[in-house]
N, C-alpha and C positions, 0 to 999 in steps of 0.2 A: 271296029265299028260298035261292037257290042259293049266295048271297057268306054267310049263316048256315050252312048246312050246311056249308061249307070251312073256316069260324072255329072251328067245332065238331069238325070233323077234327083241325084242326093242335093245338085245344086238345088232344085226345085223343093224338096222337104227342106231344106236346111230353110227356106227362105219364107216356107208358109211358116215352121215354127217360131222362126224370128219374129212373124207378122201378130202369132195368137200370142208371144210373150208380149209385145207393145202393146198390144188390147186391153189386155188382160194390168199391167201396167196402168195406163191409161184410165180405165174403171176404175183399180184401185186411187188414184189418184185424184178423182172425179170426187169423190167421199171426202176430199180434204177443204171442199167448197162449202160443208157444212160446217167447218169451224167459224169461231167468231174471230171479227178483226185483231183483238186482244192475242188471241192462242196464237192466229197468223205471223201476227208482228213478234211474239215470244220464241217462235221457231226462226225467224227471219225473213218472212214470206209478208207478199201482202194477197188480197184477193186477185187484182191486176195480173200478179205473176203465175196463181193459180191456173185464170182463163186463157194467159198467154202460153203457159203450158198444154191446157189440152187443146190449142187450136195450132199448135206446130205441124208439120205435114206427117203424115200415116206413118212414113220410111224412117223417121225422128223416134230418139228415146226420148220421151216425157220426163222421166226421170232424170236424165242427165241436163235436160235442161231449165227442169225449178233448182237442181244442187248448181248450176251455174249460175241460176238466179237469185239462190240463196246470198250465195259469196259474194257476189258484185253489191248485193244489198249490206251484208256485213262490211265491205270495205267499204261501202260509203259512210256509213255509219262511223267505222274509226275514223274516218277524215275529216267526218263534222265533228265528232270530238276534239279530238287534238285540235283543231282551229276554233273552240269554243259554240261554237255553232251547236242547233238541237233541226234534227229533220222533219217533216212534217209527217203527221200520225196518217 
């Protein structure tokens, strides 16, 4: 009874930590809204992807999903390359 109530506990801190890491994530992330479109589009970001990020649900890395926002926008990018094509700014 007592080795359940402790498993129940550390689930419980394991879960608020995870919660103030995304926060904390998320704020910093929040500061990337002051860049200009130029710096955006240089990292491979646009602002879109910014606000798309921090309106992902609470339980979501923010993080992991501008770096998978990143890449999808790099590969679109090589694919209007290679096909001559230029993407819209």
């Amino acid at each position: 009874m007592l080795t359940l109530l402790l498993q129940r506990l550390a689930a419980g801190i394991r879960q608020a930590v995870s919660n103030v890491d995304r926060a904390r994530s998320r704020r910093a992330l929040s500061g990337i809204l002051m860049f200009d479109d130029h710096l955006l589009r240089d990292i491979g970001l646009t602002r879109a992807d910014v606000i798309d990020c921090l309106s992902t649900p609470l339980d979501g890395d923010p993080a992991d999903f501008l770096e998978a926002r990143r890449r999808r926008n790099a590969l679109a990018a090589d694919r209007a390359a290679s096909s001559g094509q230029r993407l819209a700014a």
